[in-house]
C-alpha positions in Angstrom: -7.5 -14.3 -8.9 -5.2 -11.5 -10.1 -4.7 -11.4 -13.8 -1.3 -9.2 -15.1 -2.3 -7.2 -18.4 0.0 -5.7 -20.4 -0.5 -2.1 -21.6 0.6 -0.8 -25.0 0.5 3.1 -26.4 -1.8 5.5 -24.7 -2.8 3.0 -21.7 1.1 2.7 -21.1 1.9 6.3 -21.2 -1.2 7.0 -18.7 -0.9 4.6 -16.1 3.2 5.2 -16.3 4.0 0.9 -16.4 4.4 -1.4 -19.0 1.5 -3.3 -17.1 -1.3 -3.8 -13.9 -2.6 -6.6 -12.1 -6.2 -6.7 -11.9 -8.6 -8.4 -9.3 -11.2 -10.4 -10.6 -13.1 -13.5 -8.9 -12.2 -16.9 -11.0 -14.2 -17.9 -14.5 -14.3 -14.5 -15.6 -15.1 -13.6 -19.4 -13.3 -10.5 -21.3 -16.1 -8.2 -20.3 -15.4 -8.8 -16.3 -11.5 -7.7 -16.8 -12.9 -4.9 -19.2 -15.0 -3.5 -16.0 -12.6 -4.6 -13.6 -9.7 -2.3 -15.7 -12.6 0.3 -16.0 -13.0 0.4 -11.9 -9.3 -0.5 -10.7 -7.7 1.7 -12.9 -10.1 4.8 -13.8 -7.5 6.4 -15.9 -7.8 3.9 -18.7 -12.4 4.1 -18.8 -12.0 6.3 -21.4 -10.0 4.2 -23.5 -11.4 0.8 -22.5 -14.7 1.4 -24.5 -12.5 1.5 -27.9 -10.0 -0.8 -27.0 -9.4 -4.8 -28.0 -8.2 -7.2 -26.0 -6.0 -9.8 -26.7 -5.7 -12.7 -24.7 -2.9 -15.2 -25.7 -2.3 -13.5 -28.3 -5.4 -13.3 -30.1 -7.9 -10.4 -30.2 -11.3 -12.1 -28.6 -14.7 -11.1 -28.0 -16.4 -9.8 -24.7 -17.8 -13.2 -23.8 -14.4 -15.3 -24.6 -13.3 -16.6 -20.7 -10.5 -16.0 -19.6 -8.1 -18.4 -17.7 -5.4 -17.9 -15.0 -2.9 -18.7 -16.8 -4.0 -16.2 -19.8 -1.5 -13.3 -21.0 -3.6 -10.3 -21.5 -3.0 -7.2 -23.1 -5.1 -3.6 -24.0 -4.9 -2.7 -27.5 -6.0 1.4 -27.4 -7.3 2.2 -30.7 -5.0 3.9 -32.9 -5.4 7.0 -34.5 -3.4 9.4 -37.0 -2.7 10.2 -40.3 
C-alpha cells in the first residue's frame, strides 16, 4: 500500500515537498513507516530517530497500526532558544 505523509520544518526543507508517499506492505504499525521513511527517503534517517508521528492527528506510539486511510505526518524535533 502507499501511505502519503506530510512533512513539516526540517523534513520539508530537505526533501524540497510538502510531502512523500511511502511503500509499505498492508497492517503496518508506526515503526514499519518509520523504517520505510528511514530507507525510501535517506535524507530524513537522521531526523527520523527524534521525530513524532502523528497519525490522524494525534502523536502515537511505535506499535500504534496504521490504516490506509490514515493521514500521517513527521513532527522533526524542534530546537532553539
Amino acid at each position: 500500500m502507499k501511505l502519503t505523509v506530510k512533512l513539516f520544518a526540517v523534513a520539508r526543507q530537505r526533501i524540497g515537498k510538502s510531502a512523500i508517499e511511502v511503500e509499505l506492505p498492508e497492517a503496518v504499525t508506526v515503526a514499519n513507516v518509520r523504517t520505510a521513511i528511514i530507507e525510501q527517503f535517506p535524507p530524513l534517517a537522521d531526523i527520523m530517530r527524534h521525530a513524532r508521528i502523528a497519525v490522524d492527528s494525534e502523536y502515537e506510539a511505535d506499535a500504534t497500526f496504521v490504516g490506509i486511510r490514515s493521514e500521517l505526518a513527521i513532527i522533526p524535533p524542534v530546537s532553539g532558544g
